[in-house]
Structure formats: C-alpha cells, structure tokens
PDB file of N, H, CA, C and O in Angstrom:
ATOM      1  N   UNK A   1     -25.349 -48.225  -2.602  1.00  0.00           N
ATOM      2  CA  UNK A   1     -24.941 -47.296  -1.572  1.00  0.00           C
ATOM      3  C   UNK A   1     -23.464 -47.475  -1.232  1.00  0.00           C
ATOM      4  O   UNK A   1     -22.701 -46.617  -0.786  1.00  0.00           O
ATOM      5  N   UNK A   2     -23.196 -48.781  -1.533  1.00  0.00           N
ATOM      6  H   UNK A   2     -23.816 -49.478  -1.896  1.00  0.00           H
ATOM      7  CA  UNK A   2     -21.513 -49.308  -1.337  1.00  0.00           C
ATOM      8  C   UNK A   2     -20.505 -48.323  -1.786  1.00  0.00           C
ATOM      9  O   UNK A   2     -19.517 -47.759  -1.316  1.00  0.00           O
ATOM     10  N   UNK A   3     -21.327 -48.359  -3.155  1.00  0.00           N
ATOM     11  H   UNK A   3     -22.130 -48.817  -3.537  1.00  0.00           H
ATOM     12  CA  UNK A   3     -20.617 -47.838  -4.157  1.00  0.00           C
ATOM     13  C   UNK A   3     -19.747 -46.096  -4.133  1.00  0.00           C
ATOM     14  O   UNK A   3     -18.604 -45.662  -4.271  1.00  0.00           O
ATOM     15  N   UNK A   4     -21.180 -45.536  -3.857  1.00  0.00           N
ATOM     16  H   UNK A   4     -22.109 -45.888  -3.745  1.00  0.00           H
ATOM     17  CA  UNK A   4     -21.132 -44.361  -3.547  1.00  0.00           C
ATOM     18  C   UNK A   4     -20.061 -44.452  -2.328  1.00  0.00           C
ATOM     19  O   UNK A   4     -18.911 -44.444  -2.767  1.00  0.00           O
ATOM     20  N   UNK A   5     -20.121 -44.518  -1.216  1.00  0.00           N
ATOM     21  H   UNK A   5     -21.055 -44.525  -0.860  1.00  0.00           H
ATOM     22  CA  UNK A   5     -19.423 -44.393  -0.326  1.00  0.00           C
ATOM     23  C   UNK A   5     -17.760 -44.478  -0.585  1.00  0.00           C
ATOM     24  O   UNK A   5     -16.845 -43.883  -0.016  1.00  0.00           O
ATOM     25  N   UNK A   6     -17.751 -45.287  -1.484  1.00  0.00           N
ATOM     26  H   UNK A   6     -18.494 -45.770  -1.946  1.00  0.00           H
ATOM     27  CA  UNK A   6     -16.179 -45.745  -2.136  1.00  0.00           C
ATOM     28  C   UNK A   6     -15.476 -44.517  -2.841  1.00  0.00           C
ATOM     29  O   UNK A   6     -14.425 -43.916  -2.619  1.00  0.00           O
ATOM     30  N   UNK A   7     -16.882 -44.337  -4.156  1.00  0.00           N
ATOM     31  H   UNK A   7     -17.736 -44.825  -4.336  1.00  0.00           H
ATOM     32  CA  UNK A   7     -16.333 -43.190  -4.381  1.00  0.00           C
ATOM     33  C   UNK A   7     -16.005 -41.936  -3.636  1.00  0.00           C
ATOM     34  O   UNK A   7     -15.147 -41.116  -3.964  1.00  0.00           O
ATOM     35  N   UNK A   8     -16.814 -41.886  -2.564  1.00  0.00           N
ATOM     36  H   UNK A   8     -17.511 -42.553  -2.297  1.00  0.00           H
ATOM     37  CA  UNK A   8     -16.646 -40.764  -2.045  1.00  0.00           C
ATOM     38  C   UNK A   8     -15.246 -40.453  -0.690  1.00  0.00           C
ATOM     39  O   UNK A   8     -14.959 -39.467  -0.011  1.00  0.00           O
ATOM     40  N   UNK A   9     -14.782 -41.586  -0.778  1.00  0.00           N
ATOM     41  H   UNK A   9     -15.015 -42.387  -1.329  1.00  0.00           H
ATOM     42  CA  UNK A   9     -13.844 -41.951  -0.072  1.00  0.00           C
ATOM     43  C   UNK A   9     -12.391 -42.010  -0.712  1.00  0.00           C
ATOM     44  O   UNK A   9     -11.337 -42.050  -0.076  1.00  0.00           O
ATOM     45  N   UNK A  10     -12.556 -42.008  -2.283  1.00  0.00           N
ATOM     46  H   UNK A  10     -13.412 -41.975  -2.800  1.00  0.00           H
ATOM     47  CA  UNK A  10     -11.759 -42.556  -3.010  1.00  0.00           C
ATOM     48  C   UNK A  10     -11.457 -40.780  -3.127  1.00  0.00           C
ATOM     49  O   UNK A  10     -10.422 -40.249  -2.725  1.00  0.00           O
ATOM     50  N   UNK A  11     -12.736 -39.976  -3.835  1.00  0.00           N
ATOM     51  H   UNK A  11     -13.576 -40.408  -4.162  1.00  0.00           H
ATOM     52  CA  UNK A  11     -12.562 -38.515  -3.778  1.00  0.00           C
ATOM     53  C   UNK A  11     -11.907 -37.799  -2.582  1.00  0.00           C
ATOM     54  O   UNK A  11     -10.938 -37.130  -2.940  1.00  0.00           O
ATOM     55  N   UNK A  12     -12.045 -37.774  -1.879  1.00  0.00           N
ATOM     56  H   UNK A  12     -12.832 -38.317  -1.588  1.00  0.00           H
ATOM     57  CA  UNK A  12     -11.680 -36.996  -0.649  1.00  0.00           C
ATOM     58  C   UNK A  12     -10.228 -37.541  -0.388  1.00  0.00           C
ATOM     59  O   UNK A  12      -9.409 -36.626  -0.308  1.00  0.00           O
ATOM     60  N   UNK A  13      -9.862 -38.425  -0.282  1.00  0.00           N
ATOM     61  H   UNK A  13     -10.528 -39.169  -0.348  1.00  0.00           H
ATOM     62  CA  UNK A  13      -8.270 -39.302  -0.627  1.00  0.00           C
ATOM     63  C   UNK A  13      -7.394 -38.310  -1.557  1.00  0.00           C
ATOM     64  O   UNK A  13      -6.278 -37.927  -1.209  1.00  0.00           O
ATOM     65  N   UNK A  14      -8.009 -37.929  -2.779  1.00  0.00           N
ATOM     66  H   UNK A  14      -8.916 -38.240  -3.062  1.00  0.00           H
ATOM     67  CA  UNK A  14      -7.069 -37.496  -4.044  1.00  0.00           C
ATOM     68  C   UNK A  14      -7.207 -35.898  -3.640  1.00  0.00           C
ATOM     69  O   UNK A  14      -6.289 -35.104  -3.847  1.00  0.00           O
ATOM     70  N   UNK A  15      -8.780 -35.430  -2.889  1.00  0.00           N
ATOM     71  H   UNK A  15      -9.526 -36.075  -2.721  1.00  0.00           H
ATOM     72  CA  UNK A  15      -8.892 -33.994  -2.643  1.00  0.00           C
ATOM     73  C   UNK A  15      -7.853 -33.343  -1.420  1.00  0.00           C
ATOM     74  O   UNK A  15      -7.552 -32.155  -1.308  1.00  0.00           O
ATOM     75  N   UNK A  16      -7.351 -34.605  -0.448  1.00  0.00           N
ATOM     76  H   UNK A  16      -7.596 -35.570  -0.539  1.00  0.00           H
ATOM     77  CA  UNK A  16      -6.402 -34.050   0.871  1.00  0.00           C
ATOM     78  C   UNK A  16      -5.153 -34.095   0.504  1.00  0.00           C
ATOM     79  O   UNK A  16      -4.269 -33.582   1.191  1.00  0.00           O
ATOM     80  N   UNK A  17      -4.841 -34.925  -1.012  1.00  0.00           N
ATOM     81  H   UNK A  17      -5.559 -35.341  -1.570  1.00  0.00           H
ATOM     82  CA  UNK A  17      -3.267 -35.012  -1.189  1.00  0.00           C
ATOM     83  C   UNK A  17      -3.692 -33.627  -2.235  1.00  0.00           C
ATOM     84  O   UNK A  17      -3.449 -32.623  -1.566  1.00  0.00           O
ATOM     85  N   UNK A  18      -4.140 -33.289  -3.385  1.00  0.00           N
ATOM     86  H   UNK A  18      -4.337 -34.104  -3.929  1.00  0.00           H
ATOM     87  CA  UNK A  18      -3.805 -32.091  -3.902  1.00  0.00           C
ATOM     88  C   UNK A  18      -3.868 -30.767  -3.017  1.00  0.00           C
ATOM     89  O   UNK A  18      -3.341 -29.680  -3.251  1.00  0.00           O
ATOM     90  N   UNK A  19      -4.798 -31.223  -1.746  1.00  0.00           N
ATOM     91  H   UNK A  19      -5.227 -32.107  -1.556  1.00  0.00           H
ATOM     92  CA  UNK A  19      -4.448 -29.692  -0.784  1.00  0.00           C
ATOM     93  C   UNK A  19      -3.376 -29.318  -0.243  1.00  0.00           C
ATOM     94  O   UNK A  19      -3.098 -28.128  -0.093  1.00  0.00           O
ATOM     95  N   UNK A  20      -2.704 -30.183   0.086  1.00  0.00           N
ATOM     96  H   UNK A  20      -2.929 -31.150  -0.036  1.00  0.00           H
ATOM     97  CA  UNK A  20      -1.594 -30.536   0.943  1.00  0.00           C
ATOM     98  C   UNK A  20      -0.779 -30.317  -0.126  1.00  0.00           C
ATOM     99  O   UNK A  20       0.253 -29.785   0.282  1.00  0.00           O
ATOM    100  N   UNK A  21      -0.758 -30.537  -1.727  1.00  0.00           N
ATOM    101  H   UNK A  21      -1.597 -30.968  -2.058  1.00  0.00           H
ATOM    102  CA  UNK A  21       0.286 -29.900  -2.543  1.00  0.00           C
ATOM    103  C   UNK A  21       0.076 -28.431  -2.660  1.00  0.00           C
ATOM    104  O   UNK A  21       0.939 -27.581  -2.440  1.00  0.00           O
ATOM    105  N   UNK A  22      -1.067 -28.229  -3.001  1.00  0.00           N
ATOM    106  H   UNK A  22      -1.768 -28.919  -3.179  1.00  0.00           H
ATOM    107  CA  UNK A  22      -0.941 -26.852  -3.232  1.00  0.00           C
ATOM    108  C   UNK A  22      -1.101 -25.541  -2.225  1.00  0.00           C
ATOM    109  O   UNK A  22      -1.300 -24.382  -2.588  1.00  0.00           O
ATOM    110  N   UNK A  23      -0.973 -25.992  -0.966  1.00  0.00           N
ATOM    111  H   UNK A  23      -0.812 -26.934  -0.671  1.00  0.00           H
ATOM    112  CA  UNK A  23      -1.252 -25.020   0.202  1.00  0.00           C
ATOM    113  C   UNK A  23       0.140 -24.520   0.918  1.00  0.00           C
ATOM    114  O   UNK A  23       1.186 -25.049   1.295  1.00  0.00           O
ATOM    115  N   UNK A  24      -0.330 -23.438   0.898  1.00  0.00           N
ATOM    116  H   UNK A  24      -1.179 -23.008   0.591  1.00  0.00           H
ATOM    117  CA  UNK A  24       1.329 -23.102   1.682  1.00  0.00           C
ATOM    118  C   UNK A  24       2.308 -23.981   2.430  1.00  0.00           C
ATOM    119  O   UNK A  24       1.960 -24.889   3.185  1.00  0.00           O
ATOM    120  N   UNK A  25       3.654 -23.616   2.141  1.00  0.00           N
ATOM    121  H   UNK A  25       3.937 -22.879   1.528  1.00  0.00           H
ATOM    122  CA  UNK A  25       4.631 -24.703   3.333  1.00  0.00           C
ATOM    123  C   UNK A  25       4.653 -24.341   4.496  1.00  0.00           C
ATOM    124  O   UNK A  25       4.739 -23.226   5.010  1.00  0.00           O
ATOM    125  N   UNK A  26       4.565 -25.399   4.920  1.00  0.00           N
ATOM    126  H   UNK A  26       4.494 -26.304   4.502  1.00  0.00           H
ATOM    127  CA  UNK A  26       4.373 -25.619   6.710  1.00  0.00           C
ATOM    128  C   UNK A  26       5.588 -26.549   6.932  1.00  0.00           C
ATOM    129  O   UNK A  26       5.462 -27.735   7.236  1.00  0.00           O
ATOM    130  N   UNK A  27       6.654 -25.988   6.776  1.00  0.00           N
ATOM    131  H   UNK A  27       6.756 -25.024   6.530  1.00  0.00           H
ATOM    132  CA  UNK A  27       7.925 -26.569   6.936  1.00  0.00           C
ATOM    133  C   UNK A  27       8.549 -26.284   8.475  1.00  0.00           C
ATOM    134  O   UNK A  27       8.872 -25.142   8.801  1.00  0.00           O
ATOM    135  N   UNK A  28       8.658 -27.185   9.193  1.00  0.00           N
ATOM    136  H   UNK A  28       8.396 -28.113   8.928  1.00  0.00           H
ATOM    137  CA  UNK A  28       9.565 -26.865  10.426  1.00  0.00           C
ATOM    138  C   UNK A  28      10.993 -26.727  10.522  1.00  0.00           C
ATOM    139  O   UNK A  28      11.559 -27.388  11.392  1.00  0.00           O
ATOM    140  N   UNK A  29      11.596 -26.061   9.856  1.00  0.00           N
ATOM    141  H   UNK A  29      11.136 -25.524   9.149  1.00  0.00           H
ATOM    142  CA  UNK A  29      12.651 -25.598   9.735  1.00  0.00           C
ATOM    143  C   UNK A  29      13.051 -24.533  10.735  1.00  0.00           C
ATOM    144  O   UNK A  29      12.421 -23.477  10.803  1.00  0.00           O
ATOM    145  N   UNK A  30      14.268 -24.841  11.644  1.00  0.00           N
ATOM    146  H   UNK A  30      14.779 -25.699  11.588  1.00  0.00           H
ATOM    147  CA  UNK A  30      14.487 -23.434  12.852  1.00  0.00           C
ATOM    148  C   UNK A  30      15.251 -22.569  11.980  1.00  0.00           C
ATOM    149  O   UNK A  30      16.126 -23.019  11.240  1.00  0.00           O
ATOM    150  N   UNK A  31      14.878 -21.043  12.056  1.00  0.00           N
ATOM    151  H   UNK A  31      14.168 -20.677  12.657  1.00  0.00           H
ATOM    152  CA  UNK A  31      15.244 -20.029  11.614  1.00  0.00           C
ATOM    153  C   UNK A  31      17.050 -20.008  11.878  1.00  0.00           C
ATOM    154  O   UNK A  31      17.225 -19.802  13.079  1.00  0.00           O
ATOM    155  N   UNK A  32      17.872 -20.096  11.431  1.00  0.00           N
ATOM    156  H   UNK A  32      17.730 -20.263  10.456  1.00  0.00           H
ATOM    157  CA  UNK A  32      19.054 -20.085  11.894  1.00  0.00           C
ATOM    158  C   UNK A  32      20.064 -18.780  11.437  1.00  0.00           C
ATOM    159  O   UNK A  32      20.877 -18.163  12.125  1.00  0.00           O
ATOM    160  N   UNK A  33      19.642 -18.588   9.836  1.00  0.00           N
ATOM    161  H   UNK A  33      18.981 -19.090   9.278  1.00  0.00           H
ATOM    162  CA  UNK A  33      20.587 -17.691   9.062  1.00  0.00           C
ATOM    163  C   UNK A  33      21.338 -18.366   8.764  1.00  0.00           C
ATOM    164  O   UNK A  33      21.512 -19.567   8.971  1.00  0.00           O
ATOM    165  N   UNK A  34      22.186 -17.185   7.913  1.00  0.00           N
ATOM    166  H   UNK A  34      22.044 -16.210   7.744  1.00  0.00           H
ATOM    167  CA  UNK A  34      23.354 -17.954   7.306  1.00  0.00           C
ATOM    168  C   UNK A  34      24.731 -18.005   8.353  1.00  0.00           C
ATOM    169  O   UNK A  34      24.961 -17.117   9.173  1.00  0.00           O
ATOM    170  N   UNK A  35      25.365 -18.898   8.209  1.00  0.00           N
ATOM    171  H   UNK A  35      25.178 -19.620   7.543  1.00  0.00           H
ATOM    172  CA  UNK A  35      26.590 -19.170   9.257  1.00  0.00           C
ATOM    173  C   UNK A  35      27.787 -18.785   8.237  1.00  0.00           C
ATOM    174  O   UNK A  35      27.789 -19.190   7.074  1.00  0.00           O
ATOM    175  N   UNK A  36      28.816 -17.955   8.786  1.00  0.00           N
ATOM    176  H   UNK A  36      28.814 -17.626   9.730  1.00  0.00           H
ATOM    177  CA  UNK A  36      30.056 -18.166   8.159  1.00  0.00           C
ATOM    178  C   UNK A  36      31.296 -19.196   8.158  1.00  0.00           C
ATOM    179  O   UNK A  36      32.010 -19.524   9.106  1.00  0.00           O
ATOM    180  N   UNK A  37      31.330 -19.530   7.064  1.00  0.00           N
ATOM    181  H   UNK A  37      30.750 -19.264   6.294  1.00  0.00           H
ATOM    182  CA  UNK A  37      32.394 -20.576   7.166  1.00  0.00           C
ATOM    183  C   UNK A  37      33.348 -20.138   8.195  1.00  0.00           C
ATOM    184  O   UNK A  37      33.343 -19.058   8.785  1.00  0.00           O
ATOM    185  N   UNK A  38      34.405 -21.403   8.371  1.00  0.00           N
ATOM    186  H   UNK A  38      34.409 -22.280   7.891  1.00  0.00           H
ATOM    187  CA  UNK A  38      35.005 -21.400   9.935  1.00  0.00           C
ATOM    188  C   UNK A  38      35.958 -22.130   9.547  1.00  0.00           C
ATOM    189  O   UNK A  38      36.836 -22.215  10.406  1.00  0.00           O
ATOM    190  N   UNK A  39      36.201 -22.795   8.453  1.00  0.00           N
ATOM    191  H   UNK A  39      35.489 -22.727   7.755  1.00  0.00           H
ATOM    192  CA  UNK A  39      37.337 -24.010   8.135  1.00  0.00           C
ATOM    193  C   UNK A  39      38.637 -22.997   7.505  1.00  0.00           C
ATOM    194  O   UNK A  39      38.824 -21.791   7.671  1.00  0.00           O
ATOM    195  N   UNK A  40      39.284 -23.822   6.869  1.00  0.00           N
ATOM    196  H   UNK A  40      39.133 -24.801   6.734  1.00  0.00           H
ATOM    197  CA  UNK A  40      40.911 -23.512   6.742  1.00  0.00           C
ATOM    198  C   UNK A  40      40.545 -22.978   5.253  1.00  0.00           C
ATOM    199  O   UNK A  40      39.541 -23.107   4.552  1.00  0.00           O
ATOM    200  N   UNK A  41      41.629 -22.407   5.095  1.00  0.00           N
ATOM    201  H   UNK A  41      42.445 -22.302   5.664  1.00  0.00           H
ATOM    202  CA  UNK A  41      41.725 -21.877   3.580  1.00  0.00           C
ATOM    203  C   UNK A  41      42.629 -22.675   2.587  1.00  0.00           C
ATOM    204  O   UNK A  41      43.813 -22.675   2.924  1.00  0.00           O
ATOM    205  N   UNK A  42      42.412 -23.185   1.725  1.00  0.00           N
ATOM    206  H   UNK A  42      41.451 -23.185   1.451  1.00  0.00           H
ATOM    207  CA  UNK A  42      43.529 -23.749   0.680  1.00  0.00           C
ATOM    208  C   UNK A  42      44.625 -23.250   0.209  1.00  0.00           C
ATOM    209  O   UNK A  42      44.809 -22.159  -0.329  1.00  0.00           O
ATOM    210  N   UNK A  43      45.346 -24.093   0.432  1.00  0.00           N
ATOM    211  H   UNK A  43      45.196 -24.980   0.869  1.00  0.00           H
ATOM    212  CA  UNK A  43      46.816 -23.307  -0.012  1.00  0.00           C
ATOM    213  C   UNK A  43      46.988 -22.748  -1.243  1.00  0.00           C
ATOM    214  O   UNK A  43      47.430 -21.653  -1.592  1.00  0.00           O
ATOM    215  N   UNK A  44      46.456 -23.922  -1.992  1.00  0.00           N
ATOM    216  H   UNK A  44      46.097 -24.811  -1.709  1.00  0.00           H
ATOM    217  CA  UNK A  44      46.764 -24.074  -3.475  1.00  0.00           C
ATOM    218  C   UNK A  44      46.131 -22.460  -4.320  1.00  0.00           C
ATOM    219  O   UNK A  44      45.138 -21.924  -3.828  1.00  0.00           O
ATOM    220  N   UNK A  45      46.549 -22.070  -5.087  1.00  0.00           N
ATOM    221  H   UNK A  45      47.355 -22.506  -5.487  1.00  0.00           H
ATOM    222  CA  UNK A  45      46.528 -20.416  -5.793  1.00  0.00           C
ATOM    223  C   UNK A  45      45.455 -21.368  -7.015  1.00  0.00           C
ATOM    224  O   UNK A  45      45.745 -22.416  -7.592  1.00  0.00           O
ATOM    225  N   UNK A  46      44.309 -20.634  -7.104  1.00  0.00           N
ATOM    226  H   UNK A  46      44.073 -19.783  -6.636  1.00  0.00           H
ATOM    227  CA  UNK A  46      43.915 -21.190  -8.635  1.00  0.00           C
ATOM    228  C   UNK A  46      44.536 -20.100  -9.778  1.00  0.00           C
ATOM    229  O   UNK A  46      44.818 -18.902  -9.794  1.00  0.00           O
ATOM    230  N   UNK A  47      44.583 -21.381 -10.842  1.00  0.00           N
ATOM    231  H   UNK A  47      44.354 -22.355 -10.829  1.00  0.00           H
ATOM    232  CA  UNK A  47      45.382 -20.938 -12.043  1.00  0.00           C
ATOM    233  C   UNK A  47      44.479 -19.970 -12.918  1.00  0.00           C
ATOM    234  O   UNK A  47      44.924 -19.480 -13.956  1.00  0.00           O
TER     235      UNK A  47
END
C-alpha cells in the first residue's frame, strides 16, 4: 500500500509541473506600453 501511495504521489508531482508548463501564462506583468525614448542623440554620423 506504501508503495502505491508513492507512486501516486510521485505521479501527481510530474502531472502539476507539466500543467503548469503547458497552461496559459499567468504572468503579472503591469500593462505599461511602449515608452519613447527620452535620452540624447549621438553626435557621431554613421558611415
């Protein structure tokens, strides 16, 4: 009965990490957009 339990513990372990790969992102990222640069311009002319 040990046994079983192990495995079944061992299964469900490998079954929550492949869900968690393959399920949509749940990324907390704040919506920001894109920002326009704001810094200086280079002098230098490219060749």
């Amino acid at each position: 009965m040990k046994a079983l339990t192990s495995v079944n513990r061992a299964l469900q372990y490998l079954w929550e990490g492949a869900f968690r790969i393959f399920t949509r992102d749940r990324d907390e990222v704040p919506a920001i957009g894109v920002q326009p640069y704001t810094g200086e311009r280079s002098t230098k002319q490219a060749e």
